[in-house]
C-alpha positions as CSV (number, residue, x, y, z in Angstrom):
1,X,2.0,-17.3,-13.7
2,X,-1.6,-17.6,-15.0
3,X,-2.0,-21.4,-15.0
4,X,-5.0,-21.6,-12.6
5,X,-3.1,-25.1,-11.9
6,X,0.2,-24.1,-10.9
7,X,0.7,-24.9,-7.5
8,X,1.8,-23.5,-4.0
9,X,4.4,-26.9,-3.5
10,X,5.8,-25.9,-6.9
11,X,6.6,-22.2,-6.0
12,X,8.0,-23.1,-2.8
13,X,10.2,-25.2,-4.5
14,X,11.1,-22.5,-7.2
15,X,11.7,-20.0,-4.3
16,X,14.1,-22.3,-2.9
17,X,15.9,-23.0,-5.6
18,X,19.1,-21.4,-6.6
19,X,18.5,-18.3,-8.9
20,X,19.3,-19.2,-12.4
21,X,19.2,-15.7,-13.9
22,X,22.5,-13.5,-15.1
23,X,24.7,-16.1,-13.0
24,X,23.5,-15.4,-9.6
25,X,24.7,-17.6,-6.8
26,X,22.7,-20.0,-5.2
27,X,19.9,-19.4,-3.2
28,X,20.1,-20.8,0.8
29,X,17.0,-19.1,2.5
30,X,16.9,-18.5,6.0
31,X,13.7,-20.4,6.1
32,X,12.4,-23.2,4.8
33,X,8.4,-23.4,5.6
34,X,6.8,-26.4,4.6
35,X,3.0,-26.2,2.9
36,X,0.8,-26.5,5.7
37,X,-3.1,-27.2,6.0
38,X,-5.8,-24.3,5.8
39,X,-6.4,-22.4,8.4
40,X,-10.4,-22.5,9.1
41,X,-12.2,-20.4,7.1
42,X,-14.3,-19.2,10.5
43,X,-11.3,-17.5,12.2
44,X,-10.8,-15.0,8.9
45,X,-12.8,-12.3,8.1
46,X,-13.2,-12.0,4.0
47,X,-10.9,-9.2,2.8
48,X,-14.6,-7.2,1.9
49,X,-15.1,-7.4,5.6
50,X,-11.6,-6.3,6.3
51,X,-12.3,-3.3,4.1
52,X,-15.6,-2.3,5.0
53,X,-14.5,-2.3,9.0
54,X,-12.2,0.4,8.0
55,X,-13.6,4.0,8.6
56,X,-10.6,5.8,8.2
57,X,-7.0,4.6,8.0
58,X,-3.6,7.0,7.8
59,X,-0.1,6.3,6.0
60,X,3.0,6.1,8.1
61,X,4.9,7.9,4.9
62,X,8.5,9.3,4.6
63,X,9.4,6.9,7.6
64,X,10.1,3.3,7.2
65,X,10.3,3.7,3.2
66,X,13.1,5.8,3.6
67,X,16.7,5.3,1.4
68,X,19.6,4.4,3.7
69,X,21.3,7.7,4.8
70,X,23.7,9.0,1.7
71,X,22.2,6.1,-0.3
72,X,20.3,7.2,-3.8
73,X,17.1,6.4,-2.9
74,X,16.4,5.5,-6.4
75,X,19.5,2.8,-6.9
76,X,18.4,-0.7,-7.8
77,X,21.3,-1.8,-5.3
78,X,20.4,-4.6,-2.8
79,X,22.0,-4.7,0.6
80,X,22.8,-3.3,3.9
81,X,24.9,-0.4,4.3
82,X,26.0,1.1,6.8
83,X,23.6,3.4,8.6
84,X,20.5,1.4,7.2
85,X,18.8,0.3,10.1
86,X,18.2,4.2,11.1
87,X,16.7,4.6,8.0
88,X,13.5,5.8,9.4
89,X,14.8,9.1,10.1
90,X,16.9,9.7,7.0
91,X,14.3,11.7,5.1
92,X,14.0,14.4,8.0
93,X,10.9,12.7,10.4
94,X,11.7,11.9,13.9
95,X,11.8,7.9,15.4
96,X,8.2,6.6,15.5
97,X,7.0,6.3,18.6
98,X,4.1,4.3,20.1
99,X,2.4,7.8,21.6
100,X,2.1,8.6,17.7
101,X,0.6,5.7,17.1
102,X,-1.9,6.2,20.1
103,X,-2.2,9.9,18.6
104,X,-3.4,8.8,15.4
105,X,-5.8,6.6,16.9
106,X,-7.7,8.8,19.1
107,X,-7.9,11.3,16.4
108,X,-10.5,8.7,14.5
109,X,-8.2,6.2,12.7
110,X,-8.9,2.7,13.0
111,X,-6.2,1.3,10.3
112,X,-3.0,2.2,9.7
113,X,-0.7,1.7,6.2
114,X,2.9,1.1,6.9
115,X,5.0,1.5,4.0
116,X,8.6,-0.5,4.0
117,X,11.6,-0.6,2.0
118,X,13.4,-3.6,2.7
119,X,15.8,-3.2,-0.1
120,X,18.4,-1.5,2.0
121,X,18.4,-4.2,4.9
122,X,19.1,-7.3,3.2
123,X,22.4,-9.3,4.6
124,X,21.7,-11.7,2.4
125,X,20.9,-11.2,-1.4
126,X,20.6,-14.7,-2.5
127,X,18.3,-15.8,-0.1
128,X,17.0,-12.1,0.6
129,X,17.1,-12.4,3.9
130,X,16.2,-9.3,6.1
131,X,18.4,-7.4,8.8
132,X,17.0,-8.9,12.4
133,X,17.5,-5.1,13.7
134,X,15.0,-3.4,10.7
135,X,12.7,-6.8,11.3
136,X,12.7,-6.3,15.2
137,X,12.1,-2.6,14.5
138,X,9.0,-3.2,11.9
139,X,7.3,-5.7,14.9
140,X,7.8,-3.7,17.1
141,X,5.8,-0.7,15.5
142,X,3.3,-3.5,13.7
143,X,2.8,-5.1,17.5
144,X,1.8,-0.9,18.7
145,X,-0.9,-0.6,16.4
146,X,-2.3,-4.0,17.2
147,X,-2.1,-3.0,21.1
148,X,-4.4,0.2,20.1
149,X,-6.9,-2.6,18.4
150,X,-6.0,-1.0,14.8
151,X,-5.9,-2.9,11.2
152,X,-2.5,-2.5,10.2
153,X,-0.9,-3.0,6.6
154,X,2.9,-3.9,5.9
155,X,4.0,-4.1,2.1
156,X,6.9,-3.5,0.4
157,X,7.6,0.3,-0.6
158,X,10.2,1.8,-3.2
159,X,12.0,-1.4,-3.7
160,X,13.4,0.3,-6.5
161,X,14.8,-2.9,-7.7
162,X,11.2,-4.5,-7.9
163,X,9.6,-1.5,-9.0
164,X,11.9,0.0,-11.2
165,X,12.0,-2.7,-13.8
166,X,8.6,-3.9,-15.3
167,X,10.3,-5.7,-18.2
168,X,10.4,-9.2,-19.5
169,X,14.1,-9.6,-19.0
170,X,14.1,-9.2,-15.1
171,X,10.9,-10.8,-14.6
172,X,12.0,-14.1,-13.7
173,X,14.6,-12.7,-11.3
174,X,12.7,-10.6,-9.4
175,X,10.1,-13.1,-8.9
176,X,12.6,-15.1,-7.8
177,X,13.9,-12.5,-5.6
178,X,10.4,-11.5,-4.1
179,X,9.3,-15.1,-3.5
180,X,12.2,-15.2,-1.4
181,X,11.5,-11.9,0.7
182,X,7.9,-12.2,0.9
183,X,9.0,-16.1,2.5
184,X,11.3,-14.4,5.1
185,X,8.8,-11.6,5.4
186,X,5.6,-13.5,5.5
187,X,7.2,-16.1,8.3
188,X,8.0,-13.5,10.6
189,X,4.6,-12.4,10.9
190,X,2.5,-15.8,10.4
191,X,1.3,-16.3,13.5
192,X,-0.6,-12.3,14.0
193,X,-3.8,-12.0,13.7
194,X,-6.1,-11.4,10.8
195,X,-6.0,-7.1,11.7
196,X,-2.5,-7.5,10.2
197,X,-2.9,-7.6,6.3
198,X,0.2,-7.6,4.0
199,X,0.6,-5.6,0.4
200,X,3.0,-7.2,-2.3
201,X,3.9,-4.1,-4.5
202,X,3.9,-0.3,-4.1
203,X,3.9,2.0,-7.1
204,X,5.5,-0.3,-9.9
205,X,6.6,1.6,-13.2
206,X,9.0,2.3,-15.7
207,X,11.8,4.6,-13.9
208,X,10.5,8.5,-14.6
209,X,7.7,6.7,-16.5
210,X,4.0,7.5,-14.8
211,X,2.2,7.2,-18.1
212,X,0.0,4.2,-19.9
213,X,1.8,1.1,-19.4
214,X,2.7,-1.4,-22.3
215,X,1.3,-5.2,-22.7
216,X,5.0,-6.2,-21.5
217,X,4.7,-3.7,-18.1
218,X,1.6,-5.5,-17.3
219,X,2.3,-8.4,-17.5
220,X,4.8,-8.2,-15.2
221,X,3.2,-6.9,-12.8
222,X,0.3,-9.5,-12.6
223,X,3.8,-11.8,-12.6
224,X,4.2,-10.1,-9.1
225,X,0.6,-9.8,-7.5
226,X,0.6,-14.1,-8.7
227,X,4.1,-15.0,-7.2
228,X,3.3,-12.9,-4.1
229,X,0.1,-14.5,-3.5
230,X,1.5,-18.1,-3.7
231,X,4.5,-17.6,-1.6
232,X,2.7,-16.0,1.3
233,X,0.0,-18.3,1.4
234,X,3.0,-21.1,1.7
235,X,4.5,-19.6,4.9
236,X,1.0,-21.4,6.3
237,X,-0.3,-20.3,10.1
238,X,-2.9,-17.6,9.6
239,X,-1.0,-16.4,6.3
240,X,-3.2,-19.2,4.5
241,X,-6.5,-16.8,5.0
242,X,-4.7,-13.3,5.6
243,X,-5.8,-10.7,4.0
244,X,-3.3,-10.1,0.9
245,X,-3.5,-6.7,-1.3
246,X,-2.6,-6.8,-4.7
247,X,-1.9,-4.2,-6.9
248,X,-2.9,-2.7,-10.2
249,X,0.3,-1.1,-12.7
250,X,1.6,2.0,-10.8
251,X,-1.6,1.8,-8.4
252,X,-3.1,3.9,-11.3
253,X,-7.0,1.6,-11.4
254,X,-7.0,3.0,-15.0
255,X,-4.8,0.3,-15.6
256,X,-6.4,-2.2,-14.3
257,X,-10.1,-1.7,-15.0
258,X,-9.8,-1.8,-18.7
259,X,-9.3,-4.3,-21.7
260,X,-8.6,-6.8,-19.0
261,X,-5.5,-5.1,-17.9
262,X,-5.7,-6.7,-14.2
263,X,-5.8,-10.5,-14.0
264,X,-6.9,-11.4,-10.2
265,X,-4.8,-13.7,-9.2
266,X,-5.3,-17.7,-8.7
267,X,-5.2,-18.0,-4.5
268,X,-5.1,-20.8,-2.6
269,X,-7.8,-23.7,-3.3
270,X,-10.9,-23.0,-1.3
271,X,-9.6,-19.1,-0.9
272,X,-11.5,-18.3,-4.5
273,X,-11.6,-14.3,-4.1
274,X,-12.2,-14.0,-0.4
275,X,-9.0,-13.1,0.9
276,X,-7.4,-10.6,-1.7
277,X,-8.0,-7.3,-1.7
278,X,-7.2,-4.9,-4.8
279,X,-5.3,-1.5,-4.0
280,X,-4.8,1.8,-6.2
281,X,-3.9,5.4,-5.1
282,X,-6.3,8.1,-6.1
283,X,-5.1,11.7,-5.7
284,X,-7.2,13.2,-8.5
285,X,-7.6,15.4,-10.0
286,X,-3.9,15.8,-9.4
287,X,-5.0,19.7,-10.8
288,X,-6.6,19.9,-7.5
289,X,-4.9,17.1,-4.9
290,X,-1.4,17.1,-6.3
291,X,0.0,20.2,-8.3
292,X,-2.3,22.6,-7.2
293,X,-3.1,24.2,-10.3
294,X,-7.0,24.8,-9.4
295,X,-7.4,25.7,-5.8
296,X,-11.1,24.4,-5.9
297,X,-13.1,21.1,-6.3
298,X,-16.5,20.5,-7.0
299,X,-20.2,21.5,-7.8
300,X,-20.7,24.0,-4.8
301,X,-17.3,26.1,-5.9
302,X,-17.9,26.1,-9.5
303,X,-17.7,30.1,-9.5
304,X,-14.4,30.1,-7.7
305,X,-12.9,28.7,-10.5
306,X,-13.1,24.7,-9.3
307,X,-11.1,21.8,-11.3
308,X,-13.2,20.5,-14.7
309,X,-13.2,16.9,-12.6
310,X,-16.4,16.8,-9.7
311,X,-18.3,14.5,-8.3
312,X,-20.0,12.9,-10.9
313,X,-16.5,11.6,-12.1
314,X,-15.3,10.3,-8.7
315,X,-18.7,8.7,-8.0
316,X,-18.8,7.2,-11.9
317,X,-14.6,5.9,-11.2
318,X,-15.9,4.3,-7.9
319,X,-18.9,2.4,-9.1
320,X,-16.5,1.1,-12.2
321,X,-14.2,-0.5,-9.5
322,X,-17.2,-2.2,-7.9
323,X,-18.4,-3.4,-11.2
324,X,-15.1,-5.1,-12.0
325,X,-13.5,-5.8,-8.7
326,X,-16.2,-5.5,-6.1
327,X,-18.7,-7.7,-8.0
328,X,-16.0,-10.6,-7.8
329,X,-15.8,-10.8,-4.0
330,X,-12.6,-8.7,-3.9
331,X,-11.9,-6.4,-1.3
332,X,-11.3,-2.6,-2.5
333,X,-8.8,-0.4,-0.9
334,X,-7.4,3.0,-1.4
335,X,-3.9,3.1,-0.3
336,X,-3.2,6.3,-0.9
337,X,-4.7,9.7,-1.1
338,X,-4.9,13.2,-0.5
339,X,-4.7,16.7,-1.1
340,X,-1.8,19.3,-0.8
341,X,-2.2,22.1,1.4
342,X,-2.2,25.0,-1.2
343,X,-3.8,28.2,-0.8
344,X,-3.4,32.3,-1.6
345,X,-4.1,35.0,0.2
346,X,-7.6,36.2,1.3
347,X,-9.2,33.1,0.2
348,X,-7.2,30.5,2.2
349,X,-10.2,29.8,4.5
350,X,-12.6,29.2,1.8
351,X,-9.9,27.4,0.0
352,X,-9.5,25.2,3.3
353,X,-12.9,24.6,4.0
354,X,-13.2,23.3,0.1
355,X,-10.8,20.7,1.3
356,X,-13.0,19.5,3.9
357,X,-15.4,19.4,1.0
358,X,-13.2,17.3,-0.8
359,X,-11.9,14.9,2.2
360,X,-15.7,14.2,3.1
361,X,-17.0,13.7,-0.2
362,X,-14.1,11.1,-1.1
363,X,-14.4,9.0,2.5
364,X,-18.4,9.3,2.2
365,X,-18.5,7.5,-0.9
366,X,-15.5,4.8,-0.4
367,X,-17.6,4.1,2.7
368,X,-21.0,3.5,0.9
369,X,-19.0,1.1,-1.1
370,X,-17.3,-0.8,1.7
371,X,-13.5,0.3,0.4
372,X,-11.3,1.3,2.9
373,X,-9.1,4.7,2.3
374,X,-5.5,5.4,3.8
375,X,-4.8,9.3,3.7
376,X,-1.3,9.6,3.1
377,X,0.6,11.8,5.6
378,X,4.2,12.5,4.8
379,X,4.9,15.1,7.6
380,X,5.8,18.0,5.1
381,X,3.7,21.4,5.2
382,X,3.8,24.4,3.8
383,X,1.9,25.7,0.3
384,X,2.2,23.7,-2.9
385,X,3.0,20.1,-4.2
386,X,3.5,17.2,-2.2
387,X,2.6,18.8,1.5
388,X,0.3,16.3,2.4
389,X,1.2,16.6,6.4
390,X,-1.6,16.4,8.8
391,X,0.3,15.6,11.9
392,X,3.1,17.5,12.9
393,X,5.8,14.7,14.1
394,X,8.3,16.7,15.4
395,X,5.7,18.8,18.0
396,X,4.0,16.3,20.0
397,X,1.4,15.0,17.0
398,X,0.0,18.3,16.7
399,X,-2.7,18.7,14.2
400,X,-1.8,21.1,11.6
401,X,-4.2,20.7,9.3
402,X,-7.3,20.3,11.0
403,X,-9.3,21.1,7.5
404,X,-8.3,17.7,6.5
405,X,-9.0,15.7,9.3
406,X,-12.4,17.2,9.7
407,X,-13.6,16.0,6.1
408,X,-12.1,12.5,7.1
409,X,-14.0,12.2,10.4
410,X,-17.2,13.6,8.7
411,X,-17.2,11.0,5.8
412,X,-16.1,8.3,8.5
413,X,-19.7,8.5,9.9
414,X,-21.1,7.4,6.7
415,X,-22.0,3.6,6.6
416,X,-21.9,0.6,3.8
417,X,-24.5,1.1,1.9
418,X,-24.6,-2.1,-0.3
């Protein structure tokens, strides 16, 4: 996958092909694009300029990543049971509707991240073709944001089958398999506009395995940024200059930064780095954002006890991404990040007002750098891990922690500072 020679015609062909791995049947897509010219490079924006237009962008979480109802959400299973195409309320959230999407934008969002598990509407596994119902469904809510004039961002999500298995000896099948659902996928959408950008992989790691990756796990995943990259740029209409977001192992840029961990993928000829943008998630210190162990960040709250990780280390981290990444014409993106609402009594309003600290600080200096930063909002509140809800779904949008969205509208205002 790292022959800077090997050509779009070729993977088309590949994808097409029947899949030769473990006896699978054969492969009959529902599509069969042919290469087409590029598009002008004019009508794009570069993926940097994609990035930097982004003042604050929101995740759409716990919705259209969802597990079928009564379906393990971590099976590798590929298919479509029955019950999948409701899938967006199987984890507790209500239906998405456009006057959330309109909510989010008039709080201050201009971009929003849309996270999607296909792996439970597929009618077809050979040819990984996607249920027309869950397609339909993801335009629709895709064609909303556009209507509000925001970036939006479709990828694919806890495709446990994809992300589960980082090994040598599914590689060449699930390359197979997403060639052939980023061709369906990619099709569908190739005529949108350039505010629509598309994300190959999510959170990619050894099941129940978040540590340091081995040579093997990384390799495959640069096997999946390469094959993702080729097959979309295939599909051909304005998918030749989108914007496509590649990911580093787990979304962790610790993996990716170092001892050449990363390898940018080979795009289109003529593309060089313009159109690809590189994504990792960034809730650290997970003392602070995640667990909840300290209940304070930064210089200022030093006395209160604050996490041993400030500033200095998030500014350091950031200017490490745009010496490897940013220096190479890449865009930079933050898909995910955040901090969970925890707090204790008679200190929850300084503790609150430490996460505006925090949200502010982080937005402020992804801005100066032209990354763009999607807080994730799952829609669960309440004190410890994982509450990370801003906006209160089931009531009408209503802002619930407004501690939050006032550090992200504060570091919004801050410009690219090149």
């Amino acid at each position: 996958m790292k022959n800077k020679h090997f050509r779009i015609s070729f993977l088309l062909m590949w994808a097409l092909m029947a899949i030769n791995c473990h006896a699978h049947p054969a492969v009959e897509p529902n599509v069969q694009p042919e290469t087409p010219p590029v598009v002008p490079t004019a009508e794009a924006p570069t993926a940097q300029q994609w990035n930097r237009e982004i003042t604050a962008g929101w995740n759409l979480g716990n919705q259209f990543e969802s597990s079928a109802a009564g379906v393990d959400g971590e099976s590798f299973e590929i298919g479509n049971p029955a019950g999948a195409d409701q899938a967006e309320t199987a984890w507790g959230n209500p239906v998405v509707t456009k006057k959330m999407i309109k909510a989010v934008r008039d709080a201050g969002f201009n971009a929003i991240r849309i996270p999607v598990r296909w792996q439970h509407h597929i009618v077809n596994p050979s040819a990984m073709s996607v249920s027309k119902t869950w397609m339909k469904r993801i335009k629709e809510v895709v064609d909303w944001c556009l209507e509000y004039d925001l970036k939006v961002i479709i990828n694919t999500h806890h495709d446990k089958w994809l992300e589960g298995r980082p090994t040598y000896a599914y590689q060449a099948e699930n390359c197979q398999k997403l060639a052939l659902l980023w061709m369906n996928i990619a099709t569908e959408f190739k005529d949108y506009d350039y505010r629509l950008a598309f994300a190959g992989t999510n959170e990619v790691h050894v099941r129940d395995n978040w540590g340091k990756p081995t040579a093997e796990n990384l390799a495959v995943q640069n096997a999946y940024n390469q094959t993702f990259i080729d097959i979309v740029r295939a599909t051909g209409g304005k998918n030749a200059q989108r914007n496509l977001i590649v990911q580093t192992y787990v979304c962790n840029a610790d993996f990716g930064l170092y001892n050449g961990d990363f390898i940018v993928p080979q795009d289109a000829e003529g593309n060089g780095n313009d159109y690809m943008t590189v994504e990792f998630h960034y809730y650290n210190p997970w003392d602070y954002c995640g667990s909840g162990q300290y209940y304070y960040w930064g210089e200022p709250y030093k006395a209160f006890g604050a996490s041993p990780s400030d500033e200095a280390v998030m500014t350091k981290f950031f200017d490490n991404v745009v010496k490897e990444w940013g220096s190479q014409g890449l865009g930079i993106m933050i898909g995910e990040w955040g901090v969970t609402d925890h707090y204790k009594a008679a200190e929850t309003d300084r503790i609150h007002e430490n996460m505006t600290y925090y949200c502010r600080f982080l937005v402020s200096e992804a801005r100066k750098r032209g990354f763009s930063t999607f807080v994730w909002d799952n829609n669960v509140f309440g004190n410890g891990e994982e509450k990370f809800g801003i906006f209160d779904r089931k009531r009408s949008m209503a802002v619930k922690a407004n501690w939050i969205l006032e550090g992200i509208r504060e570091g919004a205002k801050t410009p690219y500072a090149p």
